[in-house]
Residue frames as qw, qx, qy, qz and C-alpha x, y, z in Angstrom:
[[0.000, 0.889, 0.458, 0.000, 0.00, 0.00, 0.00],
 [0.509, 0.426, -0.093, 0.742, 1.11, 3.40, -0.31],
 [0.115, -0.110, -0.571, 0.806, 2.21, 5.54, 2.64],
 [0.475, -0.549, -0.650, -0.225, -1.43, 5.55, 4.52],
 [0.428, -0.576, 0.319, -0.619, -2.49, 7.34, 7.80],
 [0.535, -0.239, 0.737, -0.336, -3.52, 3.88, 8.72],
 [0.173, 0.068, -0.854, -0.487, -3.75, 0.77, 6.53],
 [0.689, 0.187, -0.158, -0.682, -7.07, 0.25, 4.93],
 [0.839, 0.246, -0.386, -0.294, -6.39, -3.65, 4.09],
 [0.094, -0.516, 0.835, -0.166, -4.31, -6.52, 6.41],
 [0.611, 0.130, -0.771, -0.119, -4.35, -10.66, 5.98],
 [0.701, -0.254, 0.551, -0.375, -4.97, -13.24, 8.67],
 [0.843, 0.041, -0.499, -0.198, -4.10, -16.95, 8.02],
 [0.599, -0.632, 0.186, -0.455, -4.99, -18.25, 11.37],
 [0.076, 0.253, -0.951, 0.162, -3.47, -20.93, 13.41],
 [0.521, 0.040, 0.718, -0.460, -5.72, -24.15, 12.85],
 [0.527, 0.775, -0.023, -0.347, -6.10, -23.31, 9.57],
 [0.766, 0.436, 0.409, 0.238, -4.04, -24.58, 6.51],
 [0.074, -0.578, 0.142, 0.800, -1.21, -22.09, 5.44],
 [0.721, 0.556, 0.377, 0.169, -2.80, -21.47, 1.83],
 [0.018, 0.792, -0.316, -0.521, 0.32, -19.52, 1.21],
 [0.432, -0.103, 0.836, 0.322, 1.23, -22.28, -1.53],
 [0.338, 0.525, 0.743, 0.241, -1.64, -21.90, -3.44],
 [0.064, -0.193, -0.031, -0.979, -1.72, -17.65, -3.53],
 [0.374, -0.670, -0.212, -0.605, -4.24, -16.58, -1.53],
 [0.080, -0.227, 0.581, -0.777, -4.97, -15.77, 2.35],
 [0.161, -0.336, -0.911, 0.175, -7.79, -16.95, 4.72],
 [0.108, -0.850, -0.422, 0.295, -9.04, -13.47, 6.08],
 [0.193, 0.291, 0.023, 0.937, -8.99, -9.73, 5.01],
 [0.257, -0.713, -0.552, 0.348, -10.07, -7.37, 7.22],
 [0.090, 0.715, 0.288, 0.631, -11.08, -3.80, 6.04],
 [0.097, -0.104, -0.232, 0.962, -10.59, -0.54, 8.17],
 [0.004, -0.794, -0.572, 0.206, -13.25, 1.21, 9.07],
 [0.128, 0.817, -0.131, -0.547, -13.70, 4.52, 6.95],
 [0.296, -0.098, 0.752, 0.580, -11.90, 2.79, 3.68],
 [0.505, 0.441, -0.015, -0.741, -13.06, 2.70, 0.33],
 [0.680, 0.097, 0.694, -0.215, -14.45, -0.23, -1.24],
 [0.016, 0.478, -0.622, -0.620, -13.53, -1.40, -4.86],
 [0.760, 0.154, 0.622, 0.110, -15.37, -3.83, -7.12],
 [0.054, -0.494, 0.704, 0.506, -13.75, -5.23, -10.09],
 [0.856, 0.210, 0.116, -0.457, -16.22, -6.71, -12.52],
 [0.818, -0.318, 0.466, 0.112, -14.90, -9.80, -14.15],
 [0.273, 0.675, -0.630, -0.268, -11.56, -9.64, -16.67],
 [0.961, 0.231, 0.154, 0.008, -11.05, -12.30, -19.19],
 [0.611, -0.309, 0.454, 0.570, -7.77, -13.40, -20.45],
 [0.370, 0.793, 0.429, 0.223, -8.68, -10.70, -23.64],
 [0.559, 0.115, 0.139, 0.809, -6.53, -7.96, -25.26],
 [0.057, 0.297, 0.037, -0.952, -7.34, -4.24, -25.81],
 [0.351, 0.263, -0.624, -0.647, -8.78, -5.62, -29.02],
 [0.732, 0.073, 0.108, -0.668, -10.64, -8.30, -27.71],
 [0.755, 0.371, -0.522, -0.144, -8.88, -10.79, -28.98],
 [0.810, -0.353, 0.402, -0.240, -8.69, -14.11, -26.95],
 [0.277, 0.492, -0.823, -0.058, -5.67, -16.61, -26.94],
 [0.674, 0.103, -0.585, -0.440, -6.25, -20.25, -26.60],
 [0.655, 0.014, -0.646, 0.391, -3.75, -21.10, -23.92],
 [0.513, -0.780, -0.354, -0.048, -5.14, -21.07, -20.43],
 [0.646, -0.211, -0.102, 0.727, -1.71, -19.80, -19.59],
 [0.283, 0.260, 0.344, 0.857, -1.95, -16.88, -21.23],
 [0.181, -0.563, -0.625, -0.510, -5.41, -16.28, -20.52],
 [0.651, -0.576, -0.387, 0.306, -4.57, -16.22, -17.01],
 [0.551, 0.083, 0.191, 0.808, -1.88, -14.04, -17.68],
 [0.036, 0.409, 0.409, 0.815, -3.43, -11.54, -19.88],
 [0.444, -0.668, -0.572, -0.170, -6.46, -11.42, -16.94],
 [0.624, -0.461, -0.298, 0.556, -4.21, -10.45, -14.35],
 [0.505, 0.338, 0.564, 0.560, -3.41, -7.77, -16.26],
 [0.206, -0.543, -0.497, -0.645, -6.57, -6.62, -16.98],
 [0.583, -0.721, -0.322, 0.193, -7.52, -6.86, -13.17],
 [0.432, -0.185, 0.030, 0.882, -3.90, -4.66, -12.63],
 [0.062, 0.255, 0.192, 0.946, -5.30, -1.91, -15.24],
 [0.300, -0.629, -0.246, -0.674, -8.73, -1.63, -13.72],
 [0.699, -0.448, -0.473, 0.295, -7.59, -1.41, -10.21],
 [0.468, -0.139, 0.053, 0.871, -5.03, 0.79, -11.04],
 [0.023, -0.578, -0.496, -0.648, -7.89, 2.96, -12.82],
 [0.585, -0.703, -0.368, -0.169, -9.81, 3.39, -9.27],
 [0.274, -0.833, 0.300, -0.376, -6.32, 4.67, -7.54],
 [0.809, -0.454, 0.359, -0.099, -5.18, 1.17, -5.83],
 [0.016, 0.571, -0.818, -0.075, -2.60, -1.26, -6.54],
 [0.661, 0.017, -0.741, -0.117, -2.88, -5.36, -6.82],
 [0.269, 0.209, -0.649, 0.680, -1.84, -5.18, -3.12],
 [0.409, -0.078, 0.397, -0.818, -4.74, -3.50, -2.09],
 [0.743, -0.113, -0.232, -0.618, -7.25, -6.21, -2.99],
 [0.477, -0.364, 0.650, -0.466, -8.74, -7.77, -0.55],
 [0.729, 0.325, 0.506, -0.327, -11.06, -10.68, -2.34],
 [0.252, 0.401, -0.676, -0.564, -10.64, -12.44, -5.66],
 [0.799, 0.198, 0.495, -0.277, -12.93, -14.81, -7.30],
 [0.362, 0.511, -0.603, -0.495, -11.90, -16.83, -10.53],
 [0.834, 0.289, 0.226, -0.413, -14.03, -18.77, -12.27],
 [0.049, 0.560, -0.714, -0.417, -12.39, -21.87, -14.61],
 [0.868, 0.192, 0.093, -0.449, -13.70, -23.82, -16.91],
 [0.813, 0.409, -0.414, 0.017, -12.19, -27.14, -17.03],
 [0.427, -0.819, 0.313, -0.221, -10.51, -27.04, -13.77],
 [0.913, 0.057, -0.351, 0.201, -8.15, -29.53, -12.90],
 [0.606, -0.589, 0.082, 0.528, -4.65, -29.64, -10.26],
 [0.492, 0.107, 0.243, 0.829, -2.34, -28.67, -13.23],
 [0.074, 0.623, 0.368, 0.687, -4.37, -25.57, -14.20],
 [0.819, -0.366, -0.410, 0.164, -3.95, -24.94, -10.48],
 [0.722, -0.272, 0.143, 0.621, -0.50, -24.80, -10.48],
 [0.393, 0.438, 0.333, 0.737, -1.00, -21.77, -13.20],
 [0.293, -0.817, -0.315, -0.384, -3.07, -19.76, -11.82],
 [0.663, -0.703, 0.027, 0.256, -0.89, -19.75, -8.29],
 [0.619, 0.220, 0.185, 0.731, 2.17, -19.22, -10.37],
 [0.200, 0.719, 0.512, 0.425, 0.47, -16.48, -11.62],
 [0.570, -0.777, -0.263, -0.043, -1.06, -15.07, -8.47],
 [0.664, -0.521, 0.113, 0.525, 2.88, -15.28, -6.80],
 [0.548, 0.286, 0.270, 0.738, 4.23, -13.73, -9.64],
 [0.095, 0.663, 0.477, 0.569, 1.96, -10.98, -9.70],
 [0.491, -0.822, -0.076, -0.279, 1.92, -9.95, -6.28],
 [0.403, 0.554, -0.526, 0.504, 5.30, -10.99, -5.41],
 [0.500, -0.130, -0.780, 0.353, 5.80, -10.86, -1.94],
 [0.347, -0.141, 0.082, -0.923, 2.80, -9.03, -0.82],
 [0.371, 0.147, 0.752, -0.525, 0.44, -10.80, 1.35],
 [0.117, -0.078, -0.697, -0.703, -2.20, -12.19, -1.24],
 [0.525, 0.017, 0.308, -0.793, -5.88, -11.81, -0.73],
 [0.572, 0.014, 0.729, -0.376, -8.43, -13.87, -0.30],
 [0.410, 0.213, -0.528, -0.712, -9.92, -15.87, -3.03],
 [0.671, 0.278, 0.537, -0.429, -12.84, -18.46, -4.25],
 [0.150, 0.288, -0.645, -0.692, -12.27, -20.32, -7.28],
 [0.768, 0.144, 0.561, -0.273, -15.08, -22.15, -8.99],
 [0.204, 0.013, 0.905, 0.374, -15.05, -24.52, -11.72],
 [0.583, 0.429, 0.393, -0.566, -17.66, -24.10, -13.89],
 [0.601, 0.296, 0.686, 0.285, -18.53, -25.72, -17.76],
 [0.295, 0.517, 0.445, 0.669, -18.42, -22.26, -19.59],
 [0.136, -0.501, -0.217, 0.827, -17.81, -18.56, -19.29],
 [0.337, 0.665, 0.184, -0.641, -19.31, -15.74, -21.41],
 [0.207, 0.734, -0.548, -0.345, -17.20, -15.81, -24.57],
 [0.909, 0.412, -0.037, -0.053, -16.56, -18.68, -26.67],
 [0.702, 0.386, -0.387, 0.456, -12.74, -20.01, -25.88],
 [0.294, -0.785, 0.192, -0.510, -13.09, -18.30, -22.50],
 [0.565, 0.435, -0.613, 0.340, -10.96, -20.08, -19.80],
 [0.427, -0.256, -0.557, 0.665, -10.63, -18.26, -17.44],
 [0.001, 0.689, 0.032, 0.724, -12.05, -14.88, -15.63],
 [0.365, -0.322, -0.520, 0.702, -11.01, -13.26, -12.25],
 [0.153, -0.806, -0.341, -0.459, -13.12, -10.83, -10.38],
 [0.550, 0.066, -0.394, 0.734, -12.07, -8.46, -7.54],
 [0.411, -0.857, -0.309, -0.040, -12.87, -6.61, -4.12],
 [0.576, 0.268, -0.255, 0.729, -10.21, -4.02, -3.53],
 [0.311, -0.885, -0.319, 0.132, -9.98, -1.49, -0.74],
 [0.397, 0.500, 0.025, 0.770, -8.14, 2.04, -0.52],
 [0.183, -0.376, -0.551, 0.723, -8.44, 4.88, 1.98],
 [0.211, 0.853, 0.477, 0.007, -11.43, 7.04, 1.59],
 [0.383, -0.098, 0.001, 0.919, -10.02, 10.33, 0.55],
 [0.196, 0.702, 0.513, -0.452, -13.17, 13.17, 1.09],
 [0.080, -0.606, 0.295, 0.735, -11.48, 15.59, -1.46],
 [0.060, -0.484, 0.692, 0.532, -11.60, 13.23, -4.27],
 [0.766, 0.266, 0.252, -0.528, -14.16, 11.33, -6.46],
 [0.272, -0.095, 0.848, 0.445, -14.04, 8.97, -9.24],
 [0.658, 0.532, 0.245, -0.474, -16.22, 9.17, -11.95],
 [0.771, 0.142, 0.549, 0.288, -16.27, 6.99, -15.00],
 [0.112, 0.837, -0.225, -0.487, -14.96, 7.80, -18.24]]
């Protein structure tokens, strides 16, 4: 996060619990009181252009991305999200093992946030793979707004 009165976003993977640090993600995020609350509709593995590669690698890839630019859009960082859902169609251990790759890559060595993956038989899009959605948090800042564009 960047320098903060008081941090908006911190992890929790309890004792008793399973370290899911192996698999990228955390058990608990806990939100500050007064923050500001992000959602991230879901990003496919899809270019500027729309254009969708075949390989779930990639797709994964290319998603992260996409989750990066519209995070970054709203003021925050990867870091700051708290929550991540990602949907895959075709699921399996190996496809797994990508997606955590991913995840560790992307965030490095920043506490990773919670997440929920389901498996499901088909996303929006014809060739679709994969898509990750996202709950991010930020300090409120009274001065400042967002407004689309």
């Amino acid at each position: 996060m960047s320098q903060h009165d008081h941090q908006p976003l911190s992890f929790i993977n309890p004792e008793g619990l399973y370290d899911p640090t192996e698999n990228g993600y955390s058990h608990v995020a806990v939100i500050a009181p007064g923050s500001r609350l992000i959602h991230i509709a879901g990003q496919g593995g899809e270019n500027a252009k729309g254009e969708l590669p075949e390989d779930f690698h990639l797709q994964v890839r290319w998603a992260i991305g996409n989750l990066k630019t519209a995070v970054n859009s709203a003021g925050a960082e990867l870091r700051d999200i708290a929550k991540i859902t990602v949907l895959i169609v075709d699921h399996s251990e190996e496809r797994l093992g990508v997606l955590s790759a991913e995840l560790s890559e992307a965030w490095g060595e920043a506490p990773k946030p919670t997440c929920t993956l389901i498996p499901v038989p088909r996303l929006a899009l014809d060739g679709m793979l994969f898509e990750i959605e996202a709950v991010a948090v930020a300090p409120k800042h009274p001065e400042s707004s967002v407004t689309s564009g």
